[in-house]
C-alpha positions as CSV (number, residue, x, y, z in Angstrom):
1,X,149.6,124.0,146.5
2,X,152.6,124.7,144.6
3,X,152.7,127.8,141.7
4,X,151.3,126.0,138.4
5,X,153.6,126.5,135.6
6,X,150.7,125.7,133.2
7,X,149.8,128.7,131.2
8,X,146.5,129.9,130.0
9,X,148.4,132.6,127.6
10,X,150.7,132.0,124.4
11,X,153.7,132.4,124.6
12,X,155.0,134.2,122.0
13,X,158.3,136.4,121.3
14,X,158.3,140.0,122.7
15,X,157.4,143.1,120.7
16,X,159.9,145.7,120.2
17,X,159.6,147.9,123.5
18,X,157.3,150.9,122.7
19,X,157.0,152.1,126.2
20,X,158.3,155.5,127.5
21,X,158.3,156.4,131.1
22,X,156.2,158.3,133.2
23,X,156.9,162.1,133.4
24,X,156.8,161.6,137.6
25,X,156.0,165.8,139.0
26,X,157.0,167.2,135.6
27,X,160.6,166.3,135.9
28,X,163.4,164.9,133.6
29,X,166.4,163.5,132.9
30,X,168.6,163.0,136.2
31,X,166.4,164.8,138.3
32,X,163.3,161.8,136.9
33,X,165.9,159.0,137.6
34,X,166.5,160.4,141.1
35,X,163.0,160.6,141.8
36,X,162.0,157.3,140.2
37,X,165.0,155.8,142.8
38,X,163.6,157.8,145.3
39,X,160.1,156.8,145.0
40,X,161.5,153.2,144.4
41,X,163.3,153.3,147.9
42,X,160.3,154.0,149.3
43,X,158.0,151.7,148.2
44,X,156.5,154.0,146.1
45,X,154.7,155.3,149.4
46,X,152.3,152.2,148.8
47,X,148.9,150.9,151.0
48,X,150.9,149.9,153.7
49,X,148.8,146.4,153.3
50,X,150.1,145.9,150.1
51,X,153.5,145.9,151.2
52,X,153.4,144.1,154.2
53,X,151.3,141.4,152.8
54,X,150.9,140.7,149.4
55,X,151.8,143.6,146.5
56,X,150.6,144.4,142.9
57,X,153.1,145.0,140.2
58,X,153.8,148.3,140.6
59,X,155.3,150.2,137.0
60,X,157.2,153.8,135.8
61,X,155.9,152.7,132.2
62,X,153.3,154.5,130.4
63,X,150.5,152.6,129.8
64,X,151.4,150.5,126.7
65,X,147.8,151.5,124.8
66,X,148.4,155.2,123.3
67,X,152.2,154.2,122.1
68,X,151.0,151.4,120.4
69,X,148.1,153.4,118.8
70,X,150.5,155.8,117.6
71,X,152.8,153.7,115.6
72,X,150.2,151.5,114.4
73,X,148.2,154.4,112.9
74,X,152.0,155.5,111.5
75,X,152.0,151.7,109.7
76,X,149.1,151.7,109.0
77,X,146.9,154.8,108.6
78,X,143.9,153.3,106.9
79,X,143.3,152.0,110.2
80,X,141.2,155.2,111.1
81,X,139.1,154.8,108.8
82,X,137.5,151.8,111.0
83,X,136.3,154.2,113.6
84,X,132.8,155.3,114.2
85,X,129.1,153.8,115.1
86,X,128.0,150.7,114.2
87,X,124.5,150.8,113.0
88,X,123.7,147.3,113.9
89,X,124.9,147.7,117.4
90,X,120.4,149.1,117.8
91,X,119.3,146.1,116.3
92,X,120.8,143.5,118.4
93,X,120.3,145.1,121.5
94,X,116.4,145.4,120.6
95,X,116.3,141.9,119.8
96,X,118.1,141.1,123.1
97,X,115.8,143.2,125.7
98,X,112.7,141.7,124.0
99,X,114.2,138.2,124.1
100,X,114.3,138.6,128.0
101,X,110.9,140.2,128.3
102,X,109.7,137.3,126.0
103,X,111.9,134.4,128.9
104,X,110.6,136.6,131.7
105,X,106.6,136.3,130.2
106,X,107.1,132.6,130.0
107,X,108.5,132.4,133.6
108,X,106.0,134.6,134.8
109,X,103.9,131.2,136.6
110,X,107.4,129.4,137.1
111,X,108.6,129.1,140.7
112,X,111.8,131.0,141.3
113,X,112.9,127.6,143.0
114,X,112.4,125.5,140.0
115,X,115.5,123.8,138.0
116,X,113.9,125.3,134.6
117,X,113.5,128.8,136.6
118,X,117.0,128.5,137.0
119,X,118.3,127.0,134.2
120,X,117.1,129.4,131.7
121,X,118.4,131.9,133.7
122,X,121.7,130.7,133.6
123,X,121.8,129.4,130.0
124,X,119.5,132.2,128.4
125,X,119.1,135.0,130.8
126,X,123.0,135.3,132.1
127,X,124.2,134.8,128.9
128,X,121.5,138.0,127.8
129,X,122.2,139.9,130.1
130,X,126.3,139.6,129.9
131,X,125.5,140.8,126.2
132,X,123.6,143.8,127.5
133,X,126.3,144.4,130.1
134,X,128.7,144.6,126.6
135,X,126.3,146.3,124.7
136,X,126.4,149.5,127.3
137,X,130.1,149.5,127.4
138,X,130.0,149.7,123.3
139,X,127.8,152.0,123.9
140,X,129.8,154.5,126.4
141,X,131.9,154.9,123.7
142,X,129.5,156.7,121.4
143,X,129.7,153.7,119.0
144,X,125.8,153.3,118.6
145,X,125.1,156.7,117.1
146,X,126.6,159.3,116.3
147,X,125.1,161.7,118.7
148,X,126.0,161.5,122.0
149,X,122.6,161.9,123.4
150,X,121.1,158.8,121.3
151,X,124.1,157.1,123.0
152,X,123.2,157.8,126.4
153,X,119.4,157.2,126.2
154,X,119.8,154.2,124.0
155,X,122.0,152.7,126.7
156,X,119.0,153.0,129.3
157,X,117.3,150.8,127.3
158,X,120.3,148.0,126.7
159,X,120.0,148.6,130.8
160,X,116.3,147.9,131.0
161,X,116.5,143.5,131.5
162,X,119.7,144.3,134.1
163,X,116.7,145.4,136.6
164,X,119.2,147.8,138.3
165,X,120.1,151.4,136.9
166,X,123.8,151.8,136.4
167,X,124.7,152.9,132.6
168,X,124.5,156.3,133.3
169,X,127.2,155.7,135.8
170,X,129.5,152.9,133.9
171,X,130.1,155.6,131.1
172,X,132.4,158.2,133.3
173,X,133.8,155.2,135.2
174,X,135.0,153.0,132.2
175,X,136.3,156.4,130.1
176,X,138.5,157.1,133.4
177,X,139.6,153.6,133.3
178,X,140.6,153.7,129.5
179,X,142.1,157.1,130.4
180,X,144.0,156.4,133.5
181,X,144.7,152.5,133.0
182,X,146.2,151.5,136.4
183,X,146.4,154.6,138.0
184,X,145.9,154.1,141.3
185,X,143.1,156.0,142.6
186,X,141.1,156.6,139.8
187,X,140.9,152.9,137.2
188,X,138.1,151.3,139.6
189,X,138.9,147.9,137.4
190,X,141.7,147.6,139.9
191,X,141.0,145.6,142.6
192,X,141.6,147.6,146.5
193,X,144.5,146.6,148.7
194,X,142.0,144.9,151.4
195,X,140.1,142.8,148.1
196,X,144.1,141.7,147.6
197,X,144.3,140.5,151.6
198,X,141.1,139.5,152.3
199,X,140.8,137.0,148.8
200,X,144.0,136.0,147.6
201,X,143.3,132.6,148.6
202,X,141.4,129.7,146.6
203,X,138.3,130.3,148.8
204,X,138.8,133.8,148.4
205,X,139.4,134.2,144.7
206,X,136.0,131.2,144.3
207,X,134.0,133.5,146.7
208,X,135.5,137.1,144.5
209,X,134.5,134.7,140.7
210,X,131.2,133.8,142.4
211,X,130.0,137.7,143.2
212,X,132.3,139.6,141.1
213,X,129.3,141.8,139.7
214,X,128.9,143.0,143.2
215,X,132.4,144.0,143.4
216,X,132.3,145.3,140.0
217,X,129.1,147.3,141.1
218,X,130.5,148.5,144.6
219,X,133.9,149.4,144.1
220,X,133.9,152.4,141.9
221,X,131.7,154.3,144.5
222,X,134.2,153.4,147.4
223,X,137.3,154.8,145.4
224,X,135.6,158.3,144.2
225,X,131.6,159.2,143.1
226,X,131.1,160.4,139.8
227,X,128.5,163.3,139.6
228,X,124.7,162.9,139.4
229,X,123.7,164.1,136.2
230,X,120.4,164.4,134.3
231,X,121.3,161.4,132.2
232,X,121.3,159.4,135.9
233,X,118.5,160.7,136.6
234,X,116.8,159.3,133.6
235,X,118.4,156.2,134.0
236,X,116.9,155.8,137.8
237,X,113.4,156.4,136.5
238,X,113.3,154.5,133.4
239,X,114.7,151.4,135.3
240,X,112.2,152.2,137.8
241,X,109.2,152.7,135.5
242,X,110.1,149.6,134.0
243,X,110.7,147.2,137.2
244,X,107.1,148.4,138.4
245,X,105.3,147.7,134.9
246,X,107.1,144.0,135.2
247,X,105.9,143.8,138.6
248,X,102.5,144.7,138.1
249,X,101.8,142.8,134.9
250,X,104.1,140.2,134.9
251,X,104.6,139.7,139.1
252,X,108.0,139.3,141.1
253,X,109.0,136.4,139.8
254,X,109.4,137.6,136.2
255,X,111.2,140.8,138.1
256,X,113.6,137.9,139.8
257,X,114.3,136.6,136.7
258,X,116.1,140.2,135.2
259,X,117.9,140.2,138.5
260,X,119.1,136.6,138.7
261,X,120.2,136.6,135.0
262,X,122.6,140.1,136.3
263,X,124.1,137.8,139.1
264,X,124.7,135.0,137.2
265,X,126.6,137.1,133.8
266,X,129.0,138.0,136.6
267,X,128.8,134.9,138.6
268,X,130.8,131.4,137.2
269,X,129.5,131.9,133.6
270,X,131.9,131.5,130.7
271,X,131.0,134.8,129.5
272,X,131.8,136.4,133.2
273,X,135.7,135.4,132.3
274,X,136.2,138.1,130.2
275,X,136.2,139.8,133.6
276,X,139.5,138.6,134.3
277,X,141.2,137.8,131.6
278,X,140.9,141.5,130.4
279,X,144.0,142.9,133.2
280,X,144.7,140.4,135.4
281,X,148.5,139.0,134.7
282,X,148.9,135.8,133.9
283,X,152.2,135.4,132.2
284,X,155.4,135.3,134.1
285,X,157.0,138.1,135.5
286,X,160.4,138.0,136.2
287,X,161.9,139.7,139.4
288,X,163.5,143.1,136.9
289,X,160.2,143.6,135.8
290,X,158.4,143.2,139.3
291,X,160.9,146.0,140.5
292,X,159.0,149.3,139.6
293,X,162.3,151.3,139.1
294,X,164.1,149.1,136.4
295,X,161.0,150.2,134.1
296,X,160.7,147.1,132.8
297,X,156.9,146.8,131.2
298,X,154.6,144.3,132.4
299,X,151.9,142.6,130.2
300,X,148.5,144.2,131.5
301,X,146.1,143.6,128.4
302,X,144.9,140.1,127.0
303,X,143.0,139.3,124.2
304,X,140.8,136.5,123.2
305,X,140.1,135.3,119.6
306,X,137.6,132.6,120.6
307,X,134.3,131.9,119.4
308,X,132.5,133.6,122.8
309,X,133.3,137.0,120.9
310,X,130.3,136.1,119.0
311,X,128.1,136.7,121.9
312,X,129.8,139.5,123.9
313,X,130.5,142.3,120.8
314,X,134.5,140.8,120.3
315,X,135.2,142.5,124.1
316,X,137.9,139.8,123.7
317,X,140.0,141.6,121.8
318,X,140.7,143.5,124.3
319,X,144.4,145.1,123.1
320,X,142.7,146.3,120.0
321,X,139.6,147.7,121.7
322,X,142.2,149.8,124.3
323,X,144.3,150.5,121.1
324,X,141.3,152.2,119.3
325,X,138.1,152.8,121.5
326,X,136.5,154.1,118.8
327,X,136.5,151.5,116.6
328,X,133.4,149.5,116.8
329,X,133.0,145.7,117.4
330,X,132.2,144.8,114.4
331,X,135.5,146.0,113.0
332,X,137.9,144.9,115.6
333,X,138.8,141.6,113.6
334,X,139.4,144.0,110.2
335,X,141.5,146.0,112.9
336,X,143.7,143.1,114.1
337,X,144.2,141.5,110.5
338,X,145.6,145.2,109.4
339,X,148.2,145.6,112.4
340,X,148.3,141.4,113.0
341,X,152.3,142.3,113.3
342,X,151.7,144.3,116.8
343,X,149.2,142.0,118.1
344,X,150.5,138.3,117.0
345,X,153.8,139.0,119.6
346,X,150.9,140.0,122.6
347,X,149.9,137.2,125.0
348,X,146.7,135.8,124.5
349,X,144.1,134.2,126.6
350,X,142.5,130.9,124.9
351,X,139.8,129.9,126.9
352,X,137.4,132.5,129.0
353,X,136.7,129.3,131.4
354,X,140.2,127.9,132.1
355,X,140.9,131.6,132.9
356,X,138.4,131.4,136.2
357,X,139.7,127.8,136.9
358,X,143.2,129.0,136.4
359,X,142.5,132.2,138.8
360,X,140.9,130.2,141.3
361,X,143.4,127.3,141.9
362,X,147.0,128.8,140.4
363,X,148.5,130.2,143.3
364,X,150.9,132.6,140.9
365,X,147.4,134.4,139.5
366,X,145.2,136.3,141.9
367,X,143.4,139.6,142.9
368,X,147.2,141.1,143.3
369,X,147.7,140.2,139.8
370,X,147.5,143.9,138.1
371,X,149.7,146.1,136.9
372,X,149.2,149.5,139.0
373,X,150.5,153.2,138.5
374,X,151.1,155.9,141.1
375,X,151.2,158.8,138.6
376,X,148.7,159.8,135.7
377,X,145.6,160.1,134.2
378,X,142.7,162.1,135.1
379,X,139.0,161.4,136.0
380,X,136.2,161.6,133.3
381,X,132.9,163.5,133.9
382,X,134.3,165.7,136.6
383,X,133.3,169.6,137.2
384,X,135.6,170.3,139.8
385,X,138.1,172.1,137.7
386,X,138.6,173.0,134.2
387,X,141.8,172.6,133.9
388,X,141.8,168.9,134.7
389,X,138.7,168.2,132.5
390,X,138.3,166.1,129.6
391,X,137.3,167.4,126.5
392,X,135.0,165.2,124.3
393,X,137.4,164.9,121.4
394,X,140.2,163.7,124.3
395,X,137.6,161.4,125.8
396,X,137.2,159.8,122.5
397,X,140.5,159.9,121.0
């Protein structure tokens, strides 16, 4: 199958270049450029997988989020002003977890094999669930309330319906990856040298869109463990608590349903293409820019201005959610109509599902299809040393 030149993206001009290079071992000037050669020359000391077979988009270039902050915040500095909870954010989630424990009562008699079992699942359940999934990762950010406590507890609820615990753990996982975008090593969005040999075929990439949530629930724990705190600890028992009560009042099937609506928000479900279309490169990348030492930024960030933001808290706008973490969903479009003239140049996604049929069947999109980083960042929610902690206010910055 030949490369489709079809594009999912607009194509639109490109923005004045407000990258700045990677300080690589604390160097500068000539001795940087020799290193960068250096390092270059030798394939940037690489998974020898990815070299031999096929390699990600390797980049010097800061990550394009925190320069772009900067000098829209100098344009614009009422932009700030948009940061901080969203009181609403309780409300829907409530309304959500006791929407599924209303479908899982009704199913409670239903066999699991049944097209309406499986139906409502996918059309009501997944699409649920997917909101909850969105709801904790608003909620990581402290955008809920304005303790971070509330935050954390509140987000074992959102977890309740999911069936398995895992927002205690998303939270230090999806700060590292908004703090180290690319970094090899430590963004667990990126996907491992053997997903890249191993599924970087159309039967691959189907089989990687059909279980993606296991991937997405696997993969951080095979690249580094974050630590065990009290909040998972809560997070274990509550989910626990709650799985029994639904088995005991309600019986397995009801329990089935919570789990089946999890697989299927990461499964093929429109909503699960936000997935993708978050990092994933799908414009063109010309052989300068594919050659790490020329610098040369590569798009890594899409946005989506579709009508699915209305179910999934506006996680399509993806740029302007990495720009400013802390501003809330419900302010993202306020945030894009302020600084429209950074964002109207980016390359946008237009459909969530011709981004998964795209992925699938284009043979120039795939797992290898990220922009990776050798140097930078740090891990959130470490104790190992204090020196390479993050502070709270540098978390949320």
């Amino acid at each position: 199958m030949a490369p489709s030149i079809a594009s999912t993206t607009t194509s639109i001009p490109a923005a004045p270049n407000l990258q700045k290079t990677i300080r690589l071992g604390g160097k500068g000037g000539e001795e940087e450029e020799e290193h960068v050669r250096d390092a270059a020359s030798s394939d940037l000391q690489r998974d020898p997988i990815e070299v031999k077979y096929r390699d990600f988009f390797w980049t010097y270039t800061e990550e394009p989020h925190r320069t772009r902050r900067l000098a829209i915040i100098k344009a614009h500095p009422e932009v700030t002003k948009l940061c901080g909870p969203e009181p609403l954010t309780k409300y829907v989630v409530l309304f959500v977890v006791a929407l599924q424990v209303l479908c899982a009562y009704l199913l409670r008699g239903a066999s699991f094999f049944s097209a309406p079992f499986w139906l409502l699942a996918y059309v009501v359940g997944a699409t649920a669930n997917q909101n909850l999934f969105l709801a904790i990762h608003e909620i990581s950010h402290n955008l809920a309330f304005r303790s971070p406590t509330a935050n954390r507890l509140f987000a074992i609820v959102a977890n309740l319906p999911i069936g398995v615990p895992y927002s205690a753990s998303f939270r230090p996982y999806h700060l590292t990856h908004h703090k180290s975008l690319g970094v090899d090593g430590l963004d667990t969005d990126l996907p491992t040298a053997l997903e890249a040999l191993f599924l970087d075929s159309i039967l691959g990439k189907a089989f990687f869109c059909t279980f993606q949530i296991f991937f997405y629930a696997v993969r951080p724990m095979c690249v580094y463990r974050v630590p065990f705190t009290w909040v998972s600890a809560a997070n274990v028992a509550a989910q626990v608590a709650f799985d029994l009560v639904v088995l005991k009042t309600l019986g397995g099937t009801s329990l089935l349903y919570f789990l089946l609506s999890s697989f299927l928000a990461g499964s093929l479900h429109p909503l699960a293409g936000h997935f993708i279309a978050e990092h994933y490169v799908y414009e063109t990348v010309t052989p300068s820019q594919a050659d790490p030492a020329n610098r040369l930024p590569v798009p890594e960030t899409y946005s989506y201005y579709g009508p699915l933001n209305l179910l999934t808290y506006n996680v399509g706008l993806h740029n302007e959610h990495h720009d400013f973490p802390a501003v809330p969903w419900t302010r993202l479009p306020r945030l894009y109509e302020i600084a429209s003239e950074f964002y109207d140049v980016l390359p946008r996604h237009e459909s969530w599902v011709y981004v998964i049929w795209r992925f699938i069947f284009d043979e120039s999109v795939g797992i290898r299809c990220r922009v990776k980083r050798r140097e930078g960042g740090r891990l959130v929610g470490q104790k190992t040393a204090p020196t390479a902690a993050w502070k709270e206010n540098e978390i949320e910055a």
